[in-house]
N, C-alpha and C positions, 0 to 999 in steps of 0.2 A: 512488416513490423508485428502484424498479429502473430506468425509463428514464434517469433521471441517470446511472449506471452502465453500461450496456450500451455497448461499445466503446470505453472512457474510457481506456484506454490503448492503444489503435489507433495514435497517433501515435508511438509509440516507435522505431519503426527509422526515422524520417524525420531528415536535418542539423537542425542545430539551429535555424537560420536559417527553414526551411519549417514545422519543427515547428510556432513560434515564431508564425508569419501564419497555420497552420493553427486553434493554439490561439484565435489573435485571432477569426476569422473562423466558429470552429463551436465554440469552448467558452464564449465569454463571454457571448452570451446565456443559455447553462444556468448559469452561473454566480449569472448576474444573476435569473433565475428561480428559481435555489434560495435563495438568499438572499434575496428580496423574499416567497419562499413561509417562510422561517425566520422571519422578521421580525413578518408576517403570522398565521403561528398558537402563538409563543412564547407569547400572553399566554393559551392556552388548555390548555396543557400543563402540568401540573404539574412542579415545576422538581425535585422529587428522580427524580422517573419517569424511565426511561433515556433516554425520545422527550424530555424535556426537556433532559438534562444533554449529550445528543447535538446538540439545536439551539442550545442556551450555548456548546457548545464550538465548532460554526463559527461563530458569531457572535461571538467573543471573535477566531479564528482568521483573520476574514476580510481582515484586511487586511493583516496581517504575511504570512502561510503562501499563503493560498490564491491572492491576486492575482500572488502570485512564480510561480505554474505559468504566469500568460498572458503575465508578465513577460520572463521569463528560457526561452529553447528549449532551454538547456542541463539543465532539471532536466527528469527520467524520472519518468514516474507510475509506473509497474510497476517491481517488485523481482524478477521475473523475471532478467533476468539476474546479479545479485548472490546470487540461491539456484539458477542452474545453478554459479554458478563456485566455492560453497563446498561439493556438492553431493558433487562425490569428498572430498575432505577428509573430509569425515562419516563416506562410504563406508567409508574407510579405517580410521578409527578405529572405526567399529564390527566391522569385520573386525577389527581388532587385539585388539579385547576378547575376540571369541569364538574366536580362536585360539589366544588366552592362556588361556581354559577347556577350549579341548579339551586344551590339553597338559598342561593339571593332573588333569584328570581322565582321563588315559589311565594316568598314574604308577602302577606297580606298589608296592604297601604291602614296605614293606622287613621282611623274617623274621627 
């Protein structure tokens, strides 16, 4: 399963357009090999086990979800950049919380 994986979102900085014949040309056969390998050993897995409920779910997924990545070059496999640009946001507010306890707890008790 790791080999499916390994550099599965390599195409991310490419236009959308090359993404797009990139994806054609070197995702769809692993595509096509994951799902022929899903297909394949579904009837041996037990279907509450998680290796079952994991291969129901692309197999329920594959033609809506998963065929839109070789579809469309405009969709991004990696969330990489959607969690660098919320990433100060976060910063911030968790600065803000522990700045809010430093100043409470610096307060001198009133005599």
């Amino acid at each position: 399963m790791r080999s499916y994986c390994k550099d599965f979102g390599s195409h991310d900085t490419l236009f959308n357009e090359e993404r797009k014949q990139r994806r054609q040309k070197e995702r769809k056969p692993l595509f096509k090999e994951f799902f022929d390998w899903c297909r394949n050993d579904q009837p041996m897995v037990l279907t509450r086990a998680e290796l079952g409920k994991a291969i129901a779910y692309a197999l329920n997924h594959e033609e809506m979800t998963f065929k839109n990545i070789l579809l469309d070059g405009k969709l991004v496999l990696s969330n990489y950049y959607a969690e660098r640009a919320i990433q100060m946001l976060v910063i911030e507010r968790k600065t803000g919380y522990f700045h809010k306890a430093l100043k409470t707890h610096n307060r001198q008790p009133l005599s």
